[in-house]
Biopython code that builds the backbone (N, CA, C, O; Angstrom):
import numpy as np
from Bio.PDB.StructureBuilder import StructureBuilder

atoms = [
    (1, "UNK", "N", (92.115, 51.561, 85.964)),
    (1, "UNK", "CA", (92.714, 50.382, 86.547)),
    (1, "UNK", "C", (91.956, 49.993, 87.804)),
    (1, "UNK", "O", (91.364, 50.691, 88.626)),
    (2, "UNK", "N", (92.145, 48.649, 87.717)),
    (2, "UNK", "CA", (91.127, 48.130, 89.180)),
    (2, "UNK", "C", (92.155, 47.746, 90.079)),
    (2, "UNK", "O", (93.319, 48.131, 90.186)),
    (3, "UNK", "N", (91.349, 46.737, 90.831)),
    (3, "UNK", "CA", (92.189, 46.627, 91.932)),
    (3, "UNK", "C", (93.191, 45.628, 92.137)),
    (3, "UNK", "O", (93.636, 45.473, 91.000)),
    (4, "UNK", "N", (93.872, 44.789, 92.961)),
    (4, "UNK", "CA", (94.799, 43.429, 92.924)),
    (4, "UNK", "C", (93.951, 42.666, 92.439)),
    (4, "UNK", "O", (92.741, 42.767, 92.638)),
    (5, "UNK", "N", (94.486, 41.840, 91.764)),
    (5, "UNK", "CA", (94.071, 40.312, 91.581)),
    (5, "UNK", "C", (94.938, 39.339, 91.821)),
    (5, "UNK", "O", (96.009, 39.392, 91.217)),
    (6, "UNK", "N", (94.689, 38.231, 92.746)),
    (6, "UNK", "CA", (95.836, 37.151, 93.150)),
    (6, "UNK", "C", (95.221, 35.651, 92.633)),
    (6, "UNK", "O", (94.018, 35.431, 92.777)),
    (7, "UNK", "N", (96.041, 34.718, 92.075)),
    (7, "UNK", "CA", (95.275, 33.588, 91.757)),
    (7, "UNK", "C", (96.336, 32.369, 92.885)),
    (7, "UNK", "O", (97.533, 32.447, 93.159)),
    (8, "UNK", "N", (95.377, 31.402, 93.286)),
    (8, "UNK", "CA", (96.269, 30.691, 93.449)),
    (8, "UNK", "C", (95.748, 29.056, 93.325)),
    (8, "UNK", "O", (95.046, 28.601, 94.229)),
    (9, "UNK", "N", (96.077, 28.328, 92.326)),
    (9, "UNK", "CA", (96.057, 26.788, 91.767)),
    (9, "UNK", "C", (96.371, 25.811, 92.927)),
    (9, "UNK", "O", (97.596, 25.746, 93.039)),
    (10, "UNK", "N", (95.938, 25.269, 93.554)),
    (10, "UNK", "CA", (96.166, 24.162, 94.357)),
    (10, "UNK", "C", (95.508, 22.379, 94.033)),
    (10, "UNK", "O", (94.610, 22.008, 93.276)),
    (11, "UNK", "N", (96.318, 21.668, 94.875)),
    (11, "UNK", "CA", (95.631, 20.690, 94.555)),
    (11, "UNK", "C", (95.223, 20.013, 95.951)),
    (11, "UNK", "O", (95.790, 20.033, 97.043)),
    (12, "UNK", "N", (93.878, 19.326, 95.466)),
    (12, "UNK", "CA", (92.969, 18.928, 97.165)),
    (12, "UNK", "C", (92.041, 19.659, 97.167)),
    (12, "UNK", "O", (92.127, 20.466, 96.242)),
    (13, "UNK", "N", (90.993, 19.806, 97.890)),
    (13, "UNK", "CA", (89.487, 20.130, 98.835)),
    (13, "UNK", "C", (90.656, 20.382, 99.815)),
    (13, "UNK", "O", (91.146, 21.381, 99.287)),
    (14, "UNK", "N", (91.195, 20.203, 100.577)),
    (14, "UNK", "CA", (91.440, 20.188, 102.062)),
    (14, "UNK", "C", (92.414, 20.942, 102.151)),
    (14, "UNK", "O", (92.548, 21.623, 103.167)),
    (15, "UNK", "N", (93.189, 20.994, 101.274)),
    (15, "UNK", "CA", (94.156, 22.243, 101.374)),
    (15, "UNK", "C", (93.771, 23.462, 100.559)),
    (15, "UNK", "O", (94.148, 24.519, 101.066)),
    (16, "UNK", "N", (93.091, 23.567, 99.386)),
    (16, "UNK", "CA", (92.012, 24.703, 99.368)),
    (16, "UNK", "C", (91.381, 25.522, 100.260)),
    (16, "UNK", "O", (91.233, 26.744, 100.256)),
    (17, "UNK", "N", (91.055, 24.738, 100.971)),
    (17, "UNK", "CA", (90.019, 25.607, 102.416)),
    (17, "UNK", "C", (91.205, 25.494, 103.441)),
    (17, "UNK", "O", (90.840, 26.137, 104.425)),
    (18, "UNK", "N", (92.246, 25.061, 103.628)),
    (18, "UNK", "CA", (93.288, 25.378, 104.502)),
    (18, "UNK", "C", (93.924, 26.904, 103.876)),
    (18, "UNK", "O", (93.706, 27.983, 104.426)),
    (19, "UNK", "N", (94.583, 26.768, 102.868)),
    (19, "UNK", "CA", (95.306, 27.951, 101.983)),
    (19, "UNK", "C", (93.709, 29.378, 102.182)),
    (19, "UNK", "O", (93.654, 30.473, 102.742)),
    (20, "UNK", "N", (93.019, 28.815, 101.644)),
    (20, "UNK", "CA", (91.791, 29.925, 101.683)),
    (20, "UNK", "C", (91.371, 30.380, 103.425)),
    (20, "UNK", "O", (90.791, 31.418, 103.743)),
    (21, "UNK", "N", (91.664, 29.705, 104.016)),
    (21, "UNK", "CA", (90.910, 30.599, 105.639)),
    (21, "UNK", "C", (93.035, 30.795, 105.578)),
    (21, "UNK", "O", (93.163, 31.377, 106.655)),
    (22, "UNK", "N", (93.971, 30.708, 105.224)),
    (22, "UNK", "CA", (94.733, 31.393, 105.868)),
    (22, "UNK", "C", (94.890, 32.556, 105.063)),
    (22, "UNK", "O", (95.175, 33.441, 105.870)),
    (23, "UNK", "N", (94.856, 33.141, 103.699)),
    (23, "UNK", "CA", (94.711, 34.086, 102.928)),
    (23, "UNK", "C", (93.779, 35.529, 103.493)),
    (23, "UNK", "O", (94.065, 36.721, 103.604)),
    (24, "UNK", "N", (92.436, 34.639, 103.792)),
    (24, "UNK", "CA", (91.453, 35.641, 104.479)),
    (24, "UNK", "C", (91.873, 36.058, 105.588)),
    (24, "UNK", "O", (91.978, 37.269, 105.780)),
    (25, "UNK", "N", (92.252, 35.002, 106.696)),
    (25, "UNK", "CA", (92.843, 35.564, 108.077)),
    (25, "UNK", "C", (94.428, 36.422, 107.974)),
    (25, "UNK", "O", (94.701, 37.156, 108.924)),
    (26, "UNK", "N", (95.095, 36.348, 107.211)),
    (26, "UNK", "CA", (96.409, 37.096, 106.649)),
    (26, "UNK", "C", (96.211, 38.227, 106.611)),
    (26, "UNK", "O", (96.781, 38.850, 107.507)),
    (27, "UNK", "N", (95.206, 39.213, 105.450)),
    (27, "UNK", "CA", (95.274, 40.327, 104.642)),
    (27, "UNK", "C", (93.491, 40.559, 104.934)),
    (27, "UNK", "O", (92.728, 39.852, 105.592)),
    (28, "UNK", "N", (93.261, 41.621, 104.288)),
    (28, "UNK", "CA", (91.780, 42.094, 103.890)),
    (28, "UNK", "C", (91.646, 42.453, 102.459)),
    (28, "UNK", "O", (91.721, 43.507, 101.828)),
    (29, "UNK", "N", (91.410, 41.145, 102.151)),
    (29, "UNK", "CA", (91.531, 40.766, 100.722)),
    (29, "UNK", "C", (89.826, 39.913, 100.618)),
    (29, "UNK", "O", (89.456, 39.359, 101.654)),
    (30, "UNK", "N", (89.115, 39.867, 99.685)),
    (30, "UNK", "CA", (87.863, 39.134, 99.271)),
    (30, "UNK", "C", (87.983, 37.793, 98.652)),
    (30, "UNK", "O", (88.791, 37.903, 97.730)),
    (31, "UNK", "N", (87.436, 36.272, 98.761)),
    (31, "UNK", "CA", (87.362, 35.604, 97.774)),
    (31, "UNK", "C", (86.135, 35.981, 96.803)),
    (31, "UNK", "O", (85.101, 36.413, 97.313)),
    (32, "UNK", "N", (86.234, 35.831, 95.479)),
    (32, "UNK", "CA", (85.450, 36.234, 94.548)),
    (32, "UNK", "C", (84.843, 35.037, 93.571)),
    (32, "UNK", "O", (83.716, 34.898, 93.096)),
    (33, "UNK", "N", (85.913, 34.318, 93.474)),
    (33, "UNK", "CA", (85.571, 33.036, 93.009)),
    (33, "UNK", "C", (86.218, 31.661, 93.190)),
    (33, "UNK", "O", (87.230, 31.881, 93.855)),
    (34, "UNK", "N", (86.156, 30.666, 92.993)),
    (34, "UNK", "CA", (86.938, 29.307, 93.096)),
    (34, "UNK", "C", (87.085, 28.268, 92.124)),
    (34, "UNK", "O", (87.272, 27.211, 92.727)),
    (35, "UNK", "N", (87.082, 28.103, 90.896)),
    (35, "UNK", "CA", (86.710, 27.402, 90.093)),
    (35, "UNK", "C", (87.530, 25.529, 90.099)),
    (35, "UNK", "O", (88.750, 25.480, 90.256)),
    (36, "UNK", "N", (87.113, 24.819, 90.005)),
    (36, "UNK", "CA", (87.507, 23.517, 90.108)),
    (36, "UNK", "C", (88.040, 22.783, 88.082)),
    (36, "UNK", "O", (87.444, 22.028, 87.313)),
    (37, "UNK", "N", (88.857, 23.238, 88.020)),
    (37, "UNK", "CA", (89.757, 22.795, 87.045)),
    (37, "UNK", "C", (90.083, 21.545, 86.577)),
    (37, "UNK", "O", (90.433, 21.176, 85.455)),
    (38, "UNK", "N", (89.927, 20.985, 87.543)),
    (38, "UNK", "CA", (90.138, 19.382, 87.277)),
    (38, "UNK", "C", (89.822, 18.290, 88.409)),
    (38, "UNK", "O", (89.850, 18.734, 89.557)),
    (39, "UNK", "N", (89.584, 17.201, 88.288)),
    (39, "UNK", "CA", (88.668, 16.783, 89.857)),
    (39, "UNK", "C", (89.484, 17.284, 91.276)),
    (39, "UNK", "O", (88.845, 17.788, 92.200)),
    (40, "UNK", "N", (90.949, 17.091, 91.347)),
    (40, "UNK", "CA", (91.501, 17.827, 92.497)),
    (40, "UNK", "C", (92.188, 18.610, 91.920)),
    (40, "UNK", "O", (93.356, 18.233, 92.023)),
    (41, "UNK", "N", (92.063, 20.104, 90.985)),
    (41, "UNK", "CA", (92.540, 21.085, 91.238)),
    (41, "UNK", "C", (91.562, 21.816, 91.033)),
    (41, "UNK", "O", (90.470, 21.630, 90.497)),
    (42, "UNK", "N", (92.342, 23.184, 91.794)),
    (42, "UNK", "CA", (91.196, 24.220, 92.572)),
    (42, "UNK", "C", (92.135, 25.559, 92.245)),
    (42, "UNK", "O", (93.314, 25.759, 92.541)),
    (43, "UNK", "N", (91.033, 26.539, 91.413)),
    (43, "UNK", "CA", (91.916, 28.025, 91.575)),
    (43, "UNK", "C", (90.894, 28.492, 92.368)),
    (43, "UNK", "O", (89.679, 28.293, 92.371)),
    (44, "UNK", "N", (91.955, 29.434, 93.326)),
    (44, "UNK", "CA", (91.005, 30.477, 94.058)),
    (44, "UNK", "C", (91.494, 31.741, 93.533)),
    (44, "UNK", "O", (92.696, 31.882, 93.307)),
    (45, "UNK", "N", (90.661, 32.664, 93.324)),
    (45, "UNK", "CA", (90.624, 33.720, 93.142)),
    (45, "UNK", "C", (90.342, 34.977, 94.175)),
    (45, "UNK", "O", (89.283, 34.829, 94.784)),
    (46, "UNK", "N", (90.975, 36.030, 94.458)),
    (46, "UNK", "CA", (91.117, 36.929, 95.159)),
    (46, "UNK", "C", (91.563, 38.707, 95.138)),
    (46, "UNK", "O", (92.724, 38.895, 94.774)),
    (47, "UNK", "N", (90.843, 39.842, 95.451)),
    (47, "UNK", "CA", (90.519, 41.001, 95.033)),
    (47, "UNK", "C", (91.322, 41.459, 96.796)),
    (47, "UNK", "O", (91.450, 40.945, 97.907)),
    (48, "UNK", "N", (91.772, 43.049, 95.898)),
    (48, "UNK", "CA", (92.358, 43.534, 97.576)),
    (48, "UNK", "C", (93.076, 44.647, 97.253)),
    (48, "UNK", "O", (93.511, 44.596, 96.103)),
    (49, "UNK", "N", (93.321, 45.521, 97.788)),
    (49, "UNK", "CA", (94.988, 46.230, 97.685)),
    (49, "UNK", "C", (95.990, 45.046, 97.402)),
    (49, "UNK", "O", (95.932, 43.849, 97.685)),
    (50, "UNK", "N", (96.939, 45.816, 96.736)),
    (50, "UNK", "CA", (97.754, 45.160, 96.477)),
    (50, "UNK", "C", (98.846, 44.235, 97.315)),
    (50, "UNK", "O", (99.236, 43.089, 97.090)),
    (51, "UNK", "N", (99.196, 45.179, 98.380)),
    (51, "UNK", "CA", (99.983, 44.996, 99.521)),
    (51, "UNK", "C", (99.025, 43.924, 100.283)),
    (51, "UNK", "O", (99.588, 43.281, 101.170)),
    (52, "UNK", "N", (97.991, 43.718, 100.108)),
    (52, "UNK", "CA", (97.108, 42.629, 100.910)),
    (52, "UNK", "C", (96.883, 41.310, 100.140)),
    (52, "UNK", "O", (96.742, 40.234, 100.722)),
    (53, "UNK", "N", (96.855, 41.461, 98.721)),
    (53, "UNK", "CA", (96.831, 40.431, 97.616)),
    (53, "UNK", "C", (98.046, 39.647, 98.042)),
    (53, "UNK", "O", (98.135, 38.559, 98.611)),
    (54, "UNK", "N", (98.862, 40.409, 97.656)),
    (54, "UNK", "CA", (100.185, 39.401, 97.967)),
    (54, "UNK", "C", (100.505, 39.053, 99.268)),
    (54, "UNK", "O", (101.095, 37.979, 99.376)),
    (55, "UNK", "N", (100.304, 39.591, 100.161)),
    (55, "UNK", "CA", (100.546, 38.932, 101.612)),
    (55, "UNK", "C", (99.502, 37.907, 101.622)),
    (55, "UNK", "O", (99.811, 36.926, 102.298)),
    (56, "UNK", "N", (98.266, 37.855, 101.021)),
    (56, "UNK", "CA", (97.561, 36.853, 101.202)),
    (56, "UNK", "C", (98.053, 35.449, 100.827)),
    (56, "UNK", "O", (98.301, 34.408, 101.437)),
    (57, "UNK", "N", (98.096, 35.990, 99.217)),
    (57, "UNK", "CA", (99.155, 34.764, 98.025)),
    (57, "UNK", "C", (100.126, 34.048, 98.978)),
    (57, "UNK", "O", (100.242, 32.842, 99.197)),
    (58, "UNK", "N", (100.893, 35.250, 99.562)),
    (58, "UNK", "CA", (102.467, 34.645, 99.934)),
    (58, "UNK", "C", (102.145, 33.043, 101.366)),
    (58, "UNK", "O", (102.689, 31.973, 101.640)),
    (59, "UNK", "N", (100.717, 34.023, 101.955)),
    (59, "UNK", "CA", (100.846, 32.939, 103.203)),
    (59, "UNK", "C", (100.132, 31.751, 102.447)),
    (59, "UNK", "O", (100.619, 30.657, 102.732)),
    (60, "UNK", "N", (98.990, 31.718, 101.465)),
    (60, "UNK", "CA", (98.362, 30.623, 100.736)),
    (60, "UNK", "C", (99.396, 29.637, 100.152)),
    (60, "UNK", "O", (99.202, 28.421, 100.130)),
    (61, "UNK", "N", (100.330, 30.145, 99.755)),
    (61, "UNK", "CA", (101.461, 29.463, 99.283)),
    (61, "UNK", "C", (101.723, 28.749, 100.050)),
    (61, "UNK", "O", (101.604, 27.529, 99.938)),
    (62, "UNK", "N", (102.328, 29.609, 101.440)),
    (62, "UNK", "CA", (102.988, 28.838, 101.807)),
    (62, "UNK", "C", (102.554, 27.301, 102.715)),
    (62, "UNK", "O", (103.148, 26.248, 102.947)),
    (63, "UNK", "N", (100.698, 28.068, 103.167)),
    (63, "UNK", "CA", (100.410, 26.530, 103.271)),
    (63, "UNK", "C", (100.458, 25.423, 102.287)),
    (63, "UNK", "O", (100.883, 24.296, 102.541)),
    (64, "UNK", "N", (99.859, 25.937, 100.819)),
    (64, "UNK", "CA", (100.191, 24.318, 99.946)),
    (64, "UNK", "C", (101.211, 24.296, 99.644)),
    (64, "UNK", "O", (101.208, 23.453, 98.747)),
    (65, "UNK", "N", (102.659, 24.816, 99.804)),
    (65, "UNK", "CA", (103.952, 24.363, 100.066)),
    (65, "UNK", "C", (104.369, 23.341, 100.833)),
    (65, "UNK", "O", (105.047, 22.375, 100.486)),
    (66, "UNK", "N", (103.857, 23.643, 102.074)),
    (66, "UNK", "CA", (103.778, 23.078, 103.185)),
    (66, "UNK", "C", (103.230, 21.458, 102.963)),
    (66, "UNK", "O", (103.636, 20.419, 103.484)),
    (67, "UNK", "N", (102.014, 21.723, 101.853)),
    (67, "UNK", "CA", (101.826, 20.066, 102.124)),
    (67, "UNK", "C", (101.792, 19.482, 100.472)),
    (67, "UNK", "O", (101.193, 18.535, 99.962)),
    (68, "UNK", "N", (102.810, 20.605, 99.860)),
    (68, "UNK", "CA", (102.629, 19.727, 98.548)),
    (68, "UNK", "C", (101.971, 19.980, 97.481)),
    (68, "UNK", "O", (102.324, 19.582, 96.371)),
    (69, "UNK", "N", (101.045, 20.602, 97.684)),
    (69, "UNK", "CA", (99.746, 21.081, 97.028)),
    (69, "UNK", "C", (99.807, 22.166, 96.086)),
    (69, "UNK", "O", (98.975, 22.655, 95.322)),
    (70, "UNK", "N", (101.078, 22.428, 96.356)),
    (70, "UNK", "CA", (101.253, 24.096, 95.558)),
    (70, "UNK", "C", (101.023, 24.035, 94.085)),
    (70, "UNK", "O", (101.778, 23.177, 93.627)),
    (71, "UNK", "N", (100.189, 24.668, 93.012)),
    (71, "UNK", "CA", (100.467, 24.232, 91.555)),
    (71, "UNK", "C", (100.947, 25.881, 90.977)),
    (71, "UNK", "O", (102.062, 26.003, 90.471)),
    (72, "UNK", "N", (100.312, 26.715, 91.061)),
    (72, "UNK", "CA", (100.853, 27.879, 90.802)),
    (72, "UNK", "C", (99.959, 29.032, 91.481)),
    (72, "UNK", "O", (98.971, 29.045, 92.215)),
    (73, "UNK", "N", (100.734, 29.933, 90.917)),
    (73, "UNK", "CA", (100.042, 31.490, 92.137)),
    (73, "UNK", "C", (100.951, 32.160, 90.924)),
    (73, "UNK", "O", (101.957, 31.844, 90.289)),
    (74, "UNK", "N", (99.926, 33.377, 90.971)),
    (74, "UNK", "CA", (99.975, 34.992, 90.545)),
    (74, "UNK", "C", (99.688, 35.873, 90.925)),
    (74, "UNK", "O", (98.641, 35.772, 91.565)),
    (75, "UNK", "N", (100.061, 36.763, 90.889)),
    (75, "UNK", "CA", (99.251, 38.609, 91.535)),
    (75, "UNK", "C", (99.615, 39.600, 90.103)),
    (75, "UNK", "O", (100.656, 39.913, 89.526)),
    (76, "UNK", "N", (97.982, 39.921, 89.877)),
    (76, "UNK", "CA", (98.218, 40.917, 88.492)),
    (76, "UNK", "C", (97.848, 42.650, 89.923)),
    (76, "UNK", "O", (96.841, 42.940, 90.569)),
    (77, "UNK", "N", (99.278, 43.349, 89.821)),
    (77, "UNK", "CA", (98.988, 44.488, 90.236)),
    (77, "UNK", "C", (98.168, 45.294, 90.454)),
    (77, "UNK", "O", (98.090, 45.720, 91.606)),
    (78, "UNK", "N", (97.125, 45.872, 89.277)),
    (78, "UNK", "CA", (96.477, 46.345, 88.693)),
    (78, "UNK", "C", (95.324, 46.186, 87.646)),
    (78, "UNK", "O", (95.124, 46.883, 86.651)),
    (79, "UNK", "N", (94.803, 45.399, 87.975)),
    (79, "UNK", "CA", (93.809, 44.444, 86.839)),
    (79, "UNK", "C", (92.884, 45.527, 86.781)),
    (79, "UNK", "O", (92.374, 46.228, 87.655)),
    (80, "UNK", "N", (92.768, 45.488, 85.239)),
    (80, "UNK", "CA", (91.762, 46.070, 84.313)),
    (80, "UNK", "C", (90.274, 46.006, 84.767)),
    (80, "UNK", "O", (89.945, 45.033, 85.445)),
    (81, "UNK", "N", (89.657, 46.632, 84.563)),
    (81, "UNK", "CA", (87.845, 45.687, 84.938)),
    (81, "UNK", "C", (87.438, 44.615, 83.718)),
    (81, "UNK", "O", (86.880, 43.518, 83.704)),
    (82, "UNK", "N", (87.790, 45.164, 83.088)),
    (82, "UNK", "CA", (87.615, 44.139, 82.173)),
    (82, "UNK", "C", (87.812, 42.720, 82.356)),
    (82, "UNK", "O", (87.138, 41.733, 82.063)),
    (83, "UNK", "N", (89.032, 42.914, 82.978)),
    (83, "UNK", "CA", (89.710, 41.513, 83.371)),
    (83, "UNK", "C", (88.832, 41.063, 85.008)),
    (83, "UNK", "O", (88.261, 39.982, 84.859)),
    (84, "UNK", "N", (88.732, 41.355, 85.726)),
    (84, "UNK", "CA", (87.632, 40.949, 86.456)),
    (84, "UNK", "C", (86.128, 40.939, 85.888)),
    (84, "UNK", "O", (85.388, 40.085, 86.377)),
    (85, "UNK", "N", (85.648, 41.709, 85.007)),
    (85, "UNK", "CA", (84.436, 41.009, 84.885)),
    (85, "UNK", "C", (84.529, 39.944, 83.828)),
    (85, "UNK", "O", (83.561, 39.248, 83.519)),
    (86, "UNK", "N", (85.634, 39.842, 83.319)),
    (86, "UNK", "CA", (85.512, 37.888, 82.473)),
    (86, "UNK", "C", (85.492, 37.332, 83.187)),
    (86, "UNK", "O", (84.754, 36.355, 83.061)),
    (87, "UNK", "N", (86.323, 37.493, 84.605)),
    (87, "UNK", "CA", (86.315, 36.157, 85.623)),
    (87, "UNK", "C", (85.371, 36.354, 86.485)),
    (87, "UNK", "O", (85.483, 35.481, 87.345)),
    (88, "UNK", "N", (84.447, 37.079, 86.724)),
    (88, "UNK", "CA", (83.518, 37.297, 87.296)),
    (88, "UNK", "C", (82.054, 36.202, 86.637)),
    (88, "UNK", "O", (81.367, 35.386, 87.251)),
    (89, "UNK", "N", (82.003, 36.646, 85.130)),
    (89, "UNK", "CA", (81.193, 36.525, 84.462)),
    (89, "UNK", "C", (81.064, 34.511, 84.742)),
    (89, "UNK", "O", (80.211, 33.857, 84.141)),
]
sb = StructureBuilder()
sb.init_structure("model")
sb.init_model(0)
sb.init_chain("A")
sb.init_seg("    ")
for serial, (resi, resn, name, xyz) in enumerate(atoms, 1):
    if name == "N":
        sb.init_residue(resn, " ", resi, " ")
    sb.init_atom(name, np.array(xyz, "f"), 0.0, 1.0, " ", f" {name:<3s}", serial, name[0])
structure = sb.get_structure()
């Protein structure tokens, strides 16, 4: 088993990089990837202890809560490697 994985779907450029510098400044958690889903939606992706995944998630949330932006968020506990190197790949 690997390590946390947290996703979190937003919508905007501007609240992306708002939600993302508050995630990083929150926890000691990594971004790993960001993929752009649709012209304004944005998943970010994020690696960590677990206890840091989700404190990250929880504050990312709560900025695109904050302005609306929220589309969805997850935390897989324990992700497989497998499952990080598809999303890696």
């Amino acid at each position: 088993m690997g390590k946390a994985v947290g996703m979190i779907e937003t919508l905007g450029i501007a609240t992306t990089i708002e939600a993302t510098d508050m995630m990083l400044k929150t926890a000691d958690v990594v971004v790993f990837q960001q993929n752009k889903t649709d012209p304004a939606l944005v998943t970010t992706f994020i690696t960590g202890d677990v206890s840091a995944v989700v404190a990250a998630i929880e504050a990312g949330k709560g900025v695109a809560e904050r302005t609306g932006a929220l589309i969805a968020y997850t935390v897989i506990p324990a992700a497989d490697d497998q499952t990080l190197d598809r999303l890696i790949e």
